[in-house]
Every structure is written in C-alpha cells, then in structure tokens.
KERO-403080 format. One record per residue (C-alpha): z, y, x. Coordinates in Angstrom, 2 decimals. Last residue first. Layout:
<nodes>
NODE         z         y         x
NODE         Z         Y         X
...
</nodes>
This chain:
<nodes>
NODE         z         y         x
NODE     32.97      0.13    -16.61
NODE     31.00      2.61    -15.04
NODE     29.29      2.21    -11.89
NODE     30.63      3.25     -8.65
NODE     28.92      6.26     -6.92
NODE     27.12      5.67     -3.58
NODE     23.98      3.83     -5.17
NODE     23.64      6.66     -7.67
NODE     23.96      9.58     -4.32
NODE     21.03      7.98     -2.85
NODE     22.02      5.99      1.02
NODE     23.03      8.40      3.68
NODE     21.11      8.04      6.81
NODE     22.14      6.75      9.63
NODE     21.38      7.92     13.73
NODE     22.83      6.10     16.22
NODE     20.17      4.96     18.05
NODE     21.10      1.74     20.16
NODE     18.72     -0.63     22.28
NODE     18.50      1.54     25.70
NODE     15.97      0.45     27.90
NODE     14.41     -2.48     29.41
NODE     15.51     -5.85     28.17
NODE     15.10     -9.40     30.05
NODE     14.11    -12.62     29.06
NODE     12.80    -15.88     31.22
NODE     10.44    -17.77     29.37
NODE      9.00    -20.97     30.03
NODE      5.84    -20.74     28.59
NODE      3.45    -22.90     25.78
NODE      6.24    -23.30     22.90
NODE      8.48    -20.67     24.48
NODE      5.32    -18.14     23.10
NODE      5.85    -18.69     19.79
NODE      9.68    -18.59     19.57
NODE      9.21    -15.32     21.15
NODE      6.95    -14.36     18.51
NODE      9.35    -15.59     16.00
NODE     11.95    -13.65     17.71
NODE     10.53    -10.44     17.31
NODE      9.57    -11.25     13.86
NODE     13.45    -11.39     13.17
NODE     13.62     -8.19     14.46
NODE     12.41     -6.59     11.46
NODE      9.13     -4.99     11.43
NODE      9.07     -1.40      9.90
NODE      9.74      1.14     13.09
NODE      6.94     -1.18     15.01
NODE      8.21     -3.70     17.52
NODE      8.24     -4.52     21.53
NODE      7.53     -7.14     23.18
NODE      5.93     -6.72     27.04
NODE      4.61     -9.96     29.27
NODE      4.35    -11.01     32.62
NODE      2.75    -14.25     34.29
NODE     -0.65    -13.74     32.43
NODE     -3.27    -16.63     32.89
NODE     -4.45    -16.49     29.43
NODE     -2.96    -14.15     26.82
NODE     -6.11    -13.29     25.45
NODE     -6.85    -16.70     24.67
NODE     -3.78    -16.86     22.37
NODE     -5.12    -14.79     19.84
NODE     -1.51    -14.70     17.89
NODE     -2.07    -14.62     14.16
NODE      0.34    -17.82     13.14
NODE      3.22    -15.89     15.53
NODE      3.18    -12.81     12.30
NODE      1.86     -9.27     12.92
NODE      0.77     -8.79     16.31
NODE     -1.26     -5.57     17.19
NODE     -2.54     -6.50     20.90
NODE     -1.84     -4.71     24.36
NODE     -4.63     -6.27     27.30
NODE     -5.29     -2.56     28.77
NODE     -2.10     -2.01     29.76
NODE     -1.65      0.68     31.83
NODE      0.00      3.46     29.77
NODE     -3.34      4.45     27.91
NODE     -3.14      0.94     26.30
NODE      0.13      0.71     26.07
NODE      0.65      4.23     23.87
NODE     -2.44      3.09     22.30
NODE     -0.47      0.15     20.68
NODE      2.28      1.57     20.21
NODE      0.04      4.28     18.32
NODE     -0.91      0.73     15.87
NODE      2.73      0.37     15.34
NODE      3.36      4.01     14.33
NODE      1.21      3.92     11.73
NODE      1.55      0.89     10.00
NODE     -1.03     -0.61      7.68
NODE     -2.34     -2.90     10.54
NODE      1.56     -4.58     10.50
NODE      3.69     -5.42     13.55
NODE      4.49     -6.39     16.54
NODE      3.28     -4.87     19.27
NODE      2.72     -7.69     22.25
NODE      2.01     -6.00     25.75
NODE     -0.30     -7.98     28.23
NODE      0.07     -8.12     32.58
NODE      3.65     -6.21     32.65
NODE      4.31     -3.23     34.91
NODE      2.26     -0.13     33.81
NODE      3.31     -1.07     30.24
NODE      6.86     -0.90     30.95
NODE      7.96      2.84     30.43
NODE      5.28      3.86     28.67
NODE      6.58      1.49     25.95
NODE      9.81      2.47     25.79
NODE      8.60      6.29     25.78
NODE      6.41      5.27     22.97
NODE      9.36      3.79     20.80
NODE     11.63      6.85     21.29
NODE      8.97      8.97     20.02
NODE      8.09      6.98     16.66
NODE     11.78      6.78     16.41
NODE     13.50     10.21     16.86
NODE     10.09     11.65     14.22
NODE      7.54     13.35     14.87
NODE      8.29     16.93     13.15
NODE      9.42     18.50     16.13
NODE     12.23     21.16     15.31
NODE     11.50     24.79     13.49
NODE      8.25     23.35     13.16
NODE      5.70     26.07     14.66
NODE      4.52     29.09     13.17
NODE      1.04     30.11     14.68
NODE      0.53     33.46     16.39
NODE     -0.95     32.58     19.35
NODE     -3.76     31.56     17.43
NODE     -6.34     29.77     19.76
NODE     -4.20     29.00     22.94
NODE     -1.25     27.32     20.45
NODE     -4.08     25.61     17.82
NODE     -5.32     23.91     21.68
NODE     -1.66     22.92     22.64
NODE     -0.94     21.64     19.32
NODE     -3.58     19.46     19.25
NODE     -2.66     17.88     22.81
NODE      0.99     17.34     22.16
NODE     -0.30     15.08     19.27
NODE     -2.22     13.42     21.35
NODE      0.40     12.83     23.60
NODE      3.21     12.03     20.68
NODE      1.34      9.51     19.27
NODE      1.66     10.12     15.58
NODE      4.24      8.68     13.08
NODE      6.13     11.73     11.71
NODE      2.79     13.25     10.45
NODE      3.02     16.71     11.52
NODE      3.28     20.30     10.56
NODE      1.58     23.67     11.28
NODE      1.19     27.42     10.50
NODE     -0.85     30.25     10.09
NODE     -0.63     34.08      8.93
NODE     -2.42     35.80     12.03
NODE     -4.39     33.40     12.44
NODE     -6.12     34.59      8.92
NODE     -8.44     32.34      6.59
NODE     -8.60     29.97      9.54
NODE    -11.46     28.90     11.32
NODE    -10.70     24.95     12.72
NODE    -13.60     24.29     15.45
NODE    -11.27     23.43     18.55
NODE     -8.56     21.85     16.13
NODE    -11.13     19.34     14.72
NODE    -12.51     18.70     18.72
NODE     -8.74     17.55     18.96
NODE     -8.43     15.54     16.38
NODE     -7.16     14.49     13.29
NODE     -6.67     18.09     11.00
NODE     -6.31     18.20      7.45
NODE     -5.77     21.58      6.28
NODE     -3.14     22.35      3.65
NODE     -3.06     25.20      0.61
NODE     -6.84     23.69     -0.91
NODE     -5.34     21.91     -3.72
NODE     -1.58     23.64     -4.35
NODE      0.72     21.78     -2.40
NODE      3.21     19.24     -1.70
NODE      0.09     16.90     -2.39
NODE     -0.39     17.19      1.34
NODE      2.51     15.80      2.48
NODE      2.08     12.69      0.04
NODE     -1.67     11.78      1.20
NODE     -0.67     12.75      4.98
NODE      2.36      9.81      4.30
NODE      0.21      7.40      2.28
NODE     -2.50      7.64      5.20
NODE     -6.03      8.27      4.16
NODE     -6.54     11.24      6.63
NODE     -4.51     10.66      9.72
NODE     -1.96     13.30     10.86
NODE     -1.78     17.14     12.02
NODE     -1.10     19.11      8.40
NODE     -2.50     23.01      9.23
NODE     -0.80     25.18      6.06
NODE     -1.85     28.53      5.36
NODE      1.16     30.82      5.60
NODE      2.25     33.03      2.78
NODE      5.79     32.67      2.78
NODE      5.76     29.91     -0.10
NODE      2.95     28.24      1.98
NODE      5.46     28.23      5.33
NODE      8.45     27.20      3.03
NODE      6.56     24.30      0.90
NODE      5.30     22.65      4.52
NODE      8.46     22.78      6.22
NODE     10.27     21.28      3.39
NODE      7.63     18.84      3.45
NODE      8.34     17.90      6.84
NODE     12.03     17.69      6.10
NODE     11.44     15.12      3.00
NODE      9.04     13.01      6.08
NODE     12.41     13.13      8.00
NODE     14.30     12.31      5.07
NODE     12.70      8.72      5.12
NODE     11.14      8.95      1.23
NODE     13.75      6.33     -0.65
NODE     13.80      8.50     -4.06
NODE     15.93      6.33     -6.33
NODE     14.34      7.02    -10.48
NODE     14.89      6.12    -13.81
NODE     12.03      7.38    -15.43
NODE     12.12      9.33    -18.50
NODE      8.46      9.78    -18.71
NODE      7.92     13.29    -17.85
NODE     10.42     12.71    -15.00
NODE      8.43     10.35    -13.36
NODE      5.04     12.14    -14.08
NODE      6.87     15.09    -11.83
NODE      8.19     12.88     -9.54
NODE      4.60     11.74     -8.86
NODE      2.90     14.94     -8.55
NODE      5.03     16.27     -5.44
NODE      2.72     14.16     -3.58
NODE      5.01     10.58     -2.22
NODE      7.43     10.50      0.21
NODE      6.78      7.69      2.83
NODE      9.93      5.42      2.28
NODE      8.86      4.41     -1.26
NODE      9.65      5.80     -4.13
NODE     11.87      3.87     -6.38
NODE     11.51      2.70     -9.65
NODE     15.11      1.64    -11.07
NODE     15.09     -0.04    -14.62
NODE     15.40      1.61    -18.11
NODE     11.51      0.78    -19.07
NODE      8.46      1.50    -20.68
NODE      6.25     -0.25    -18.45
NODE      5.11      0.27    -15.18
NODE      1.36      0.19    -13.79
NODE      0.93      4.00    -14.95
NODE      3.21      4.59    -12.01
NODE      0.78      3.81     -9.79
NODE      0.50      1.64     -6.70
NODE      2.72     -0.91     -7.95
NODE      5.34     -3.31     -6.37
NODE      7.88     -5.49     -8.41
NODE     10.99     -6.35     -6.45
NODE     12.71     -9.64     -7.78
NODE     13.96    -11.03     -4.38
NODE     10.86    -12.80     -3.54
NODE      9.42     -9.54     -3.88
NODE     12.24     -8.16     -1.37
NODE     11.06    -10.74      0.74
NODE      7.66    -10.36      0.18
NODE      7.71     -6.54      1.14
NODE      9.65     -7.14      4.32
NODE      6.59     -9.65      5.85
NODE      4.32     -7.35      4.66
NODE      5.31     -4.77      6.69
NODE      4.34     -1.04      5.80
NODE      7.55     -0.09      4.24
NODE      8.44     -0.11      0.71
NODE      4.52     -1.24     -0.12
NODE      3.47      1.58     -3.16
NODE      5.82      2.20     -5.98
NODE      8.74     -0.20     -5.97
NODE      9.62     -1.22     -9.59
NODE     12.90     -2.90     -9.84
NODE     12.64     -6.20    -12.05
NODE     15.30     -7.32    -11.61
NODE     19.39     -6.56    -11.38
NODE     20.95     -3.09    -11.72
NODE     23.31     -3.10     -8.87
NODE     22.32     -5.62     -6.45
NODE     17.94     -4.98     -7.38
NODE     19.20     -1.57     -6.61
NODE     21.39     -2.32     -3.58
NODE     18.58     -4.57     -2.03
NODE     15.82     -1.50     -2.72
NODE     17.61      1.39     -1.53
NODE     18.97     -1.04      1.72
NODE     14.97     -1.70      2.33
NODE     14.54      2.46      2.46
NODE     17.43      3.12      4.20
NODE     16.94      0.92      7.28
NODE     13.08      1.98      6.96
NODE     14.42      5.54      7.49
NODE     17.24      4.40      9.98
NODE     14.73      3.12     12.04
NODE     13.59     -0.65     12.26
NODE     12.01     -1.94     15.39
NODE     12.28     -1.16     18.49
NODE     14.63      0.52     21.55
NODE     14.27     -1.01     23.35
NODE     11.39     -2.94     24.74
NODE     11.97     -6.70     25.81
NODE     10.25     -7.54     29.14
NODE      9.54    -10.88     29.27
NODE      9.21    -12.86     32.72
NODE      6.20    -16.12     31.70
NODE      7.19    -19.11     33.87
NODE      4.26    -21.93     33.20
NODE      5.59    -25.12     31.75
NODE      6.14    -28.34     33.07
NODE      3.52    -30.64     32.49
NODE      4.80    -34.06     31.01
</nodes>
C-alpha cells in the first residue's frame, strides 16, 4: 500500500461562527424549543446551506416574503441580516408574531444610517449591490436618501448634493483593505464627511482576514469554507489571494472539493466563513486525511468573547 503524502495544516483562528450567527441559529432552535413547528424564517437564517437544512430538518419553514406565510400565531423571525424597515412594518400590520435575529452590528449600522439622514446628511452605504444586508440598510430610508457605492473608481466620480452635509456607513462583511481604500478617497474629496462613530465592519469579518493574512504567504493552497451566498467568506477568499496565495478556493461541503487544484501541495490553510459551523471544518479535514497524512497545527487566537443577548421573549419564562 502507498503511504501517504505528509500535508502540514495550518488551522486559522479565529473562524467560523460569530456571535451574530451564534444568535441568530440559537433564535431559531429556542423558538422552534419554545413554541414548537412550523417557525417561519424569512430569507436563509445565515448564508450556509448546510445550517439552513438542519434547522429545516428541524421544522423551520423559510420564505423570502412575508406574503408566503399564512395567517398564523407562530414565530417568524428575521433573519440575521436586518431586513428594510418595510418588513416590520407589514409584520406588524398583520399581527405577526415576531423575533428580530438581525446581528446587532448590522441594527448599529442602521442606527448610523437613520441618525446621519435624520440630521440632514446624505447617506453614502459602502457594500455590494444585491446583497440582503445593502438591500436591508438601504431600505432604512426614504428612496433616494442612500448612495450605493462598490468601488473605488465609484467613490472617485460620486457628486454629492452638498459635501459639506455627507456621510458614510458600511456593509459589516467587506474586505477591510478595500474598504480602507474607499474611505480614503471620500476622506481627500470631502473632508467634511461624518464617519461611523466606530468601524462599521464588523469584530469578525476583520478578525478573520487578519488570520488569513497572517498564513497565506506561508502555505502552498488556502481552503475557505463556506457558502457562495456569503459575504465575508468569498472576501476570505480575496484576503488569501492578495495575501500570497494565489491557489485559495471557496469550499462549501468535502463532495465539492476540486481536488486537482490541490496537486502536489505539501502545505495547506483552513479557515471558515462567520456562518459555517465547525463541523464542516472537520469534514474537510476528514476529506483531505483520506489522500494525505496530515499533521495539524493552529495559528492564532481561537476565542472572541463577545455574546449577544438572545430576544427579550426567549429570555422571559412562559406562562403557565
């Protein structure tokens, strides 16, 4: 029998869930707990569909609109990437029974939003167009109150009613060097702009991408895992790719690995998006030990000891 080739593993840390997607899967398990199925999830809980069929499995019902729920008395929660102010309202004009899981560090970015427009500032949203976060920032306000902007060469030719009365916010999930870079060039043009009163990417996305620059210069291929649909998974991926490693891959389940691309490496880096759960991690790992001989080693700090409280009607006890 050929003995296997020795592959060292560098294990990222810290990775994988944050205390937002902690919260936001807890919401839903104490719910279904509490008040039994069906509990209607609106929009994927967190982008991983590996979590999502669990708690489907579990007797979570998922919907893109409201309009796709019946009349009904049980939970529909919100899912952990705040939703346009819109939705609450339709929620409430219906009677809805509802557990807002929106991470609360998206909830402070809207804050930030509402308070700039409320003291006259126009409103420059940083983030990518399309996304479920940008879609719910954005509804925040009036039609019109926010500006989308993606890229540098977008911040270059922005005109703004006034720079004298401007501001920004953030998607929570961007890279935080091109990020970095947009604000630099709105900075040089209006001098005036408000800022966040504290960055609006969030302790995970950045603590993530520092992981990452920290090993990618030193390993021969970088495995993200992870979903397509999530944001800061796919800027790990950049984050390695910019860092050094030009041979980092988006991995969401072992059955998807392109093991061809892996050929002839002797190190690898694992690390995980802020939705996949670490038992992915070691299905990859799993993976590779069936063609490698692995030896395993972690680089960084795992523990972040930030929590977030849970909704005040899964805190409370029920009535008898």
């Amino acid at each position: 029998m050929q003995e296997k080739p020795q592959l060292d593993v560098t294990l990222c840390a810290p990775r994988g869930f944050c205390a937002g997607v902690d919260r936001a899967i807890q919401i839903v398990e104490q719910a279904l707990e509490r008040y039994g199925a069906p509990v209607y999830v609106r929009h994927a809980i967190v982008h991983n569909k590996y979590v999502v069929d669990e708690l489907r499995r579990k007797g979570a019902v998922f919907v893109e609109d409201l309009s796709e729920i019946p009349a009904t008395t049980a939970p529909v929660i919100f899912s952990a990437h705040g939703v346009p102010k819109a939705v609450p309202e339709a929620a409430n004009a219906r009677n809805l029974f509802v557990l807002d899981a929106t991470c609360p560090l998206v909830s402070k970015v809207h804050i930030e939003a509402t308070r700039h427009h409320a003291e006259g500032r126009e409103v420059i949203l940083i983030g990518h167009a399309g996304h479920v976060e940008v879609v719910g920032t954005m509804g925040q306000l009036p039609d019109g109150a926010v500006t989308l902007i993606e890229t540098e060469a977008e911040a270059e030719r922005f005109t703004p009613r006034d720079p004298t009365q401007l501001s920004y916010v953030t998607q929570t999930t961007l890279s935080v060097d091109d990020t970095e870079a947009i604000v630099a060039i709105l900075k040089r043009r209006f001098p005036a702009i408000a800022l966040p009163h504290k960055e609006d990417i969030c302790y995970a996305t950045t603590n993530r991408q520092e992981a990452v620059k920290a090993i990618a210069p030193q390993v021969d291929a970088l495995v993200v895992v992870g979903s397509p649909e999530s944001s800061n998974s796919m800027r790990l991926v950049e984050v390695a790719r910019r860092s050094g490693c030009p041979r980092a891959v988006l991995v969401e389940r072992a059955a998807e690995i392109d093991w061809p691309v892996f050929d002839g490496i002797r190190s690898l880096g694992v690390t995980a998006g802020a939705s996949a759960p670490d038992t992915l991690v070691t299905e990859i790992l799993d993976a590779f030990a069936t063609r490698y001989s692995l030896r395993v080693r972690q680089s960084g700090q795992q523990r972040e000891s930030i929590v977030f409280n849970l909704p005040r009607e899964l805190r409370t006890p029920l009535s008898s």
